[in-house]
Wavefront OBJ file of the C-alpha trace (Angstrom):
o trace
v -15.788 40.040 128.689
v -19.128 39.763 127.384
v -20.780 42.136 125.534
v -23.498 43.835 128.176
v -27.338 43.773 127.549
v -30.076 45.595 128.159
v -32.549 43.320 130.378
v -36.447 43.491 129.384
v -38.133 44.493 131.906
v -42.291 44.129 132.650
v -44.643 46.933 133.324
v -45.106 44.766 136.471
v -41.707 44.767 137.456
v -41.252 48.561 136.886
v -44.423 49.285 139.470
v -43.058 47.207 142.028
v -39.530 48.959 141.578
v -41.283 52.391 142.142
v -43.462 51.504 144.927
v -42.186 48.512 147.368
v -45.889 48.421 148.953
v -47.810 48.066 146.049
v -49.452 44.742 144.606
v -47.964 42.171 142.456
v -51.631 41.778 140.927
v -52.234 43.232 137.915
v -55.832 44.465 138.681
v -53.908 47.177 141.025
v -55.611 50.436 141.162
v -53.761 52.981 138.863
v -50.432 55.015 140.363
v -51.265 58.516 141.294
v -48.845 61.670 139.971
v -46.305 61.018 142.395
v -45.934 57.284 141.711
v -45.988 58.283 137.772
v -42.951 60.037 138.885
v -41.311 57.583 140.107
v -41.937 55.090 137.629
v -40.204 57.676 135.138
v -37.172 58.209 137.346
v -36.759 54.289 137.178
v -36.771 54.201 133.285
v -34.679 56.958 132.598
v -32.605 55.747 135.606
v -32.176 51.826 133.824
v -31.487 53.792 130.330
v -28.456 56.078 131.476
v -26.975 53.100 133.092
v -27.368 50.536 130.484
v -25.876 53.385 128.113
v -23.265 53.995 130.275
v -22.304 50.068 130.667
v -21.596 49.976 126.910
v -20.257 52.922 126.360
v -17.834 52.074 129.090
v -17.135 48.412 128.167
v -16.498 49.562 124.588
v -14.003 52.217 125.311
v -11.960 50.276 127.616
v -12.187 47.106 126.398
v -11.965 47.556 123.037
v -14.676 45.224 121.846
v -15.498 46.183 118.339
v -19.214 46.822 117.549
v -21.542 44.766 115.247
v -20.475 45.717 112.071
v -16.864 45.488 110.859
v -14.238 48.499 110.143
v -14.107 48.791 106.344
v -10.688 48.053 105.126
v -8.288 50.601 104.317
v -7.663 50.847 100.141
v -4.173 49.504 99.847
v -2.372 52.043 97.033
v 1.332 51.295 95.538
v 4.233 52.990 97.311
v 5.578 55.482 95.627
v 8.856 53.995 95.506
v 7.478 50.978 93.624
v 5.821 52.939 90.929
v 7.462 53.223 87.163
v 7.551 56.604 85.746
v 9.181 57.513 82.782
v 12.928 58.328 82.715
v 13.860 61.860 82.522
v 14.335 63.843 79.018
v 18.235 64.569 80.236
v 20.212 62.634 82.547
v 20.718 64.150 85.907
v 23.946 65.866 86.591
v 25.685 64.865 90.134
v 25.688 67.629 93.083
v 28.333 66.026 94.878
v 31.561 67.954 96.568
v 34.902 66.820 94.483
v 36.868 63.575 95.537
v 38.951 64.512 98.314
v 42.561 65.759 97.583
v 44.291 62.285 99.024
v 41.286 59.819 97.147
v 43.289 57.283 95.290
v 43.797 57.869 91.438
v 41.598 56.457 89.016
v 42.884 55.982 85.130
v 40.356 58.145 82.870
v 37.878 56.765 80.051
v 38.156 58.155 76.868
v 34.760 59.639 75.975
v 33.101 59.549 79.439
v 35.404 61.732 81.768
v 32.686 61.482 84.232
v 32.964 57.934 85.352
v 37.244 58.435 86.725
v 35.421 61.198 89.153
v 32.218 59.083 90.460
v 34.695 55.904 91.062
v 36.995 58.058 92.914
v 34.573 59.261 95.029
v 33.806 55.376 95.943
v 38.063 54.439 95.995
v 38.253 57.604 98.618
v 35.492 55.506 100.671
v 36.835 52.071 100.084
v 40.578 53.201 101.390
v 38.995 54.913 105.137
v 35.228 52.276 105.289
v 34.793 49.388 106.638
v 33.245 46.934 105.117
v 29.585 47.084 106.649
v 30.399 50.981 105.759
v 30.641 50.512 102.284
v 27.588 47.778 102.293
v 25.607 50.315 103.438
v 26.719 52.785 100.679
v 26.867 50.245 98.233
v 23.215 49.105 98.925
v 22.114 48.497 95.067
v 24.158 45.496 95.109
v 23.844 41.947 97.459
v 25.523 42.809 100.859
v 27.754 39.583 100.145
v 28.799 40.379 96.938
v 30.339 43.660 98.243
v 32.516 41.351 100.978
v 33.737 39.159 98.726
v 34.754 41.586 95.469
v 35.639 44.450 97.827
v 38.419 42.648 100.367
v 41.826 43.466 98.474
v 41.838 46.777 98.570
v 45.550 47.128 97.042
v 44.421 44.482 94.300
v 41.067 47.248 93.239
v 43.296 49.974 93.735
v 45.646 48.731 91.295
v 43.121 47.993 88.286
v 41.413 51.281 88.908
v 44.653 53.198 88.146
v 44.883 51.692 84.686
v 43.547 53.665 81.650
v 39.710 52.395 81.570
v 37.508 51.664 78.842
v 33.822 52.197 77.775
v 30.955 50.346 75.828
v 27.330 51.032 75.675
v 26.118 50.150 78.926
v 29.768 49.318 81.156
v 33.170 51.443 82.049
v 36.198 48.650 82.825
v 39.026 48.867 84.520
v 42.029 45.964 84.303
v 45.117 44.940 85.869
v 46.674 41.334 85.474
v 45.066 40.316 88.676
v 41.833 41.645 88.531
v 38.841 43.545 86.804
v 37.010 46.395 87.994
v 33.632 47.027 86.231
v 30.538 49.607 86.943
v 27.033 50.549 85.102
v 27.357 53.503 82.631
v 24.205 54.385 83.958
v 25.270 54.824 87.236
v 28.045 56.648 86.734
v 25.555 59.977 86.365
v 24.686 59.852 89.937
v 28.405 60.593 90.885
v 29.139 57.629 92.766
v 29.205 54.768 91.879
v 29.593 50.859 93.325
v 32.209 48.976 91.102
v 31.983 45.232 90.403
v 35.115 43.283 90.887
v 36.435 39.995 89.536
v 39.572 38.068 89.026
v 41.273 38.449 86.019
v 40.402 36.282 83.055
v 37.185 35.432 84.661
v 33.750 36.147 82.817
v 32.072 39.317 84.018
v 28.486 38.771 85.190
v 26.066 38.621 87.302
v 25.329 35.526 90.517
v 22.406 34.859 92.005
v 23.065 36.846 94.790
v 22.424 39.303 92.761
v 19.185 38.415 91.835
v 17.549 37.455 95.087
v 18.961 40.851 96.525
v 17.040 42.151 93.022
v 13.532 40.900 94.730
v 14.661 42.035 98.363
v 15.149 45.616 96.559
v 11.549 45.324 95.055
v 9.715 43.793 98.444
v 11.283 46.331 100.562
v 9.600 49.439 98.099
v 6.721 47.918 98.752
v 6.237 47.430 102.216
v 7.317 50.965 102.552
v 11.073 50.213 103.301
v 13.577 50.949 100.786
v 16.991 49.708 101.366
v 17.579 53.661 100.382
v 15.442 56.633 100.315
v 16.854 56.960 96.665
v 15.938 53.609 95.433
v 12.898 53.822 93.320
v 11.783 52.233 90.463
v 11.741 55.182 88.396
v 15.367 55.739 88.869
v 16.381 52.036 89.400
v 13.889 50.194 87.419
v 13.932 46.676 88.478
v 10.532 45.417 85.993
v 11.546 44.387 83.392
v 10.726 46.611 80.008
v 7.198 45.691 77.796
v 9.338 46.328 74.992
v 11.455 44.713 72.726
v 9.382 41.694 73.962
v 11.706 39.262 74.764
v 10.573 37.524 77.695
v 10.570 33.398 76.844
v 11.680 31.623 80.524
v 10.354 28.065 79.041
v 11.897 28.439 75.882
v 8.969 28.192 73.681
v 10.229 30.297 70.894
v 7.538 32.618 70.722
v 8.574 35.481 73.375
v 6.277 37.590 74.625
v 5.910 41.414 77.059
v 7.061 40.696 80.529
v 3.550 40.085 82.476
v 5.146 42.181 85.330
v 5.714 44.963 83.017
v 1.979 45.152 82.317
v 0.761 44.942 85.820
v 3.477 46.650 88.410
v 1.175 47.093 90.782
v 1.008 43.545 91.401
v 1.829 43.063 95.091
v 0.097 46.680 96.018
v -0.777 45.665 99.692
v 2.092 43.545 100.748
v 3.224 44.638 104.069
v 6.070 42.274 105.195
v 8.346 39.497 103.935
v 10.539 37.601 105.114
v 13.805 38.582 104.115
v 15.907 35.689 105.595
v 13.874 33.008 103.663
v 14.780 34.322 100.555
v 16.270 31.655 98.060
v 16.821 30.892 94.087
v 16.831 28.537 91.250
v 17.730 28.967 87.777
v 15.459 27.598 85.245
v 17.011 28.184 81.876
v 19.037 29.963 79.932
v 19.436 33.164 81.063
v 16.527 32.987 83.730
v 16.092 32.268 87.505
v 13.179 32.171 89.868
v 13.341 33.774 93.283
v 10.990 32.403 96.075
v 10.276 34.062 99.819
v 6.982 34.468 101.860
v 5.133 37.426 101.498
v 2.429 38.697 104.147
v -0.620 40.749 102.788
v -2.339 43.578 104.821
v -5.297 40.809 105.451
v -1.999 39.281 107.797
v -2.222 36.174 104.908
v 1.340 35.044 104.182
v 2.455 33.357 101.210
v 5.029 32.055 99.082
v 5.742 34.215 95.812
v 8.006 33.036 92.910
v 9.603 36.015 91.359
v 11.258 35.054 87.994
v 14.250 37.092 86.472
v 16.110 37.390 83.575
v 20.028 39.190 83.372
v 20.681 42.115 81.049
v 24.036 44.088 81.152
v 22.301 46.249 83.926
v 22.046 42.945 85.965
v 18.607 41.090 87.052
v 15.169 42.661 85.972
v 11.800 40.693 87.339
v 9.759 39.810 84.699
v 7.155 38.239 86.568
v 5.601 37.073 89.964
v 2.996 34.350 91.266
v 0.847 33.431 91.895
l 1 2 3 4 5 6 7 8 9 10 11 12 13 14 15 16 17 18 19 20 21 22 23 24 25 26 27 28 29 30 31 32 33 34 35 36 37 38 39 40 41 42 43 44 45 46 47 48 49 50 51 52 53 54 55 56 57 58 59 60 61 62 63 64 65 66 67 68 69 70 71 72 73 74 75 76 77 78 79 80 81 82 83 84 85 86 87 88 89 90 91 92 93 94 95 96 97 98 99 100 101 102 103 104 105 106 107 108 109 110 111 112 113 114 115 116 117 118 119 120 121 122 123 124 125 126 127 128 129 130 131 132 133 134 135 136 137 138 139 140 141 142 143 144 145 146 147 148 149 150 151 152 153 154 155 156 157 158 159 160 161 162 163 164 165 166 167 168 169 170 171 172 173 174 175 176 177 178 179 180 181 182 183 184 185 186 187 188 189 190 191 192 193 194 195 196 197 198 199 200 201 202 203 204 205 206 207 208 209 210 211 212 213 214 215 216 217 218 219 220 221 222 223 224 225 226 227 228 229 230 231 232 233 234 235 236 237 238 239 240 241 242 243 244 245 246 247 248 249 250 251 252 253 254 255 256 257 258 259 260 261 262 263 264 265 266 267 268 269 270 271 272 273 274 275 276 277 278 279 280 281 282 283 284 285 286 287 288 289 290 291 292 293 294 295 296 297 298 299 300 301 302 303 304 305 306 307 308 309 310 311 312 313 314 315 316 317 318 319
């Protein structure tokens, strides 16, 4: 629909449309009051109803006027922003295991972790699968398939005595291993890793494309979890010790990400099923997957990662 205009119209036209019998010459005698009147019905007449036609096309129609809405100032989630971690670690809330939750061998030194794993074995006996992925939603949907289908076999390790370092609790049977986060542990529940005996504990790269789906989804204002935020899951990596070297130069340097968090402040969508990975080096890994801006502009990102014992961190993202 075309925008509607107001026509120009003549003084000559105006005469003739208040008085049918008058002249078309413009020597005409002048209008008397009661032509005058007429002549100011017709203009006030032609003004409400030009008005009125784009008022009316406008509201209906949508069309936008002449100048352009201003655009909205994007601002970071608050899910995506780093704060600092608290003084104290937080103490869980949660009801006891249940009575008839399977047994879980204690840890000398951190009596905690035997009660937040049991709280996860009580789930792992009664869920299904898809259950616990959705409960387990820190780690890659496929990793919790694979590591959680024997049941018996977890159930098994987790009775044995367990064992603690700085950052990891383990559990271990002569089939299998059973391994979670000490930081973790604190929140009273917590999602075990689980591999084959003998094999080396670590981290896939399931776990660090399902690192950048975590990270997207803060952004765009969808956390996997209302809980997952990056001041209580960080997943930048820290400024410092700077150690971040993904071409091996020798010379390591702050994560860029670290420095500028706010990086992707405006994103809006991704594409979560285009997601895929690479590894680059020692100890690092790029993730790639199209990322739409609020100007509707989509575009492929390259996240790269490095593991820690905590699992992937991104360290930096372009262009």
């Amino acid at each position: 629909m075309e925008r509607a205009r107001l026509l120009a119209y003549s003084d000559r036209t105006i005469r003739n449309a208040g008085d049918p019998t008058a002249s078309s010459e413009s020597s005409a005698a002048p209008p008397g009051p009661a032509l005058r009147r007429g002549y100011r019905g017709a203009l006030i007449g032609m003004a409400l109803g030009g008005a009125l036609l784009l008022t009316g096309c406008d509201s209906v129609s949508g069309i936008p006027g002449d100048d352009p809405a201003p655009a909205k100032a994007a601002t970071t989630p608050p899910a995506a922003i780093p704060s600092a971690p608290p003084a104290t670690a937080a103490t869980s809330t949660l009801a006891a295991p249940p009575a008839d939750a399977p047994e879980v061998g204690a840890v000398p030194g951190v009596p905690e972790a035997a009660v937040a794993l049991r709280r996860w074995a009580a789930d792992l006996k009664s869920d299904t699968i898809a259950e616990l992925q959705d409960k387990c939603w820190a780690m890659a949907p496929g990793n919790v398939a694979e590591m959680y289908e024997d049941k018996q076999t977890i159930l098994a390790a987790i009775a044995q005595p367990g064992t603690a370092t700085a950052s990891t609790v383990t559990w271990k049977s002569r089939s299998a291993t059973v391994t979670v986060e000490r930081d973790a542990i604190a929140t009273g529940y917590t999602c075990p890793r689980v591999f084959p005996a003998g094999t080396e504990i670590g981290y896939n790269d399931a776990d660090a494309r399902h690192t950048v789906r975590r990270y997207l989804a803060r952004f765009v204002g969808e956390p996997l979890d209302p809980a997952d935020k990056e001041g209580d899951y960080p997943l930048i990596c820290k400024a410092s010790p700077a150690e971040w070297d993904p071409k091996g130069t020798g010379s390591p340097t702050p994560p860029p990400l670290a420095n500028n968090p706010g990086k992707l402040t405006g994103a809006t969508d991704f594409a979560g099923q285009q997601i895929s990975s690479d590894r680059i080096g020692d100890g690092y890994l790029t993730v790639e997957v199209p990322v739409t801006n609020s100007s509707g502009v989509t575009q492929v990102r390259t996240f790269t990662l490095t593991e820690s014992d905590e699992g992937y961190c991104i360290g930096d993202v372009s262009p």
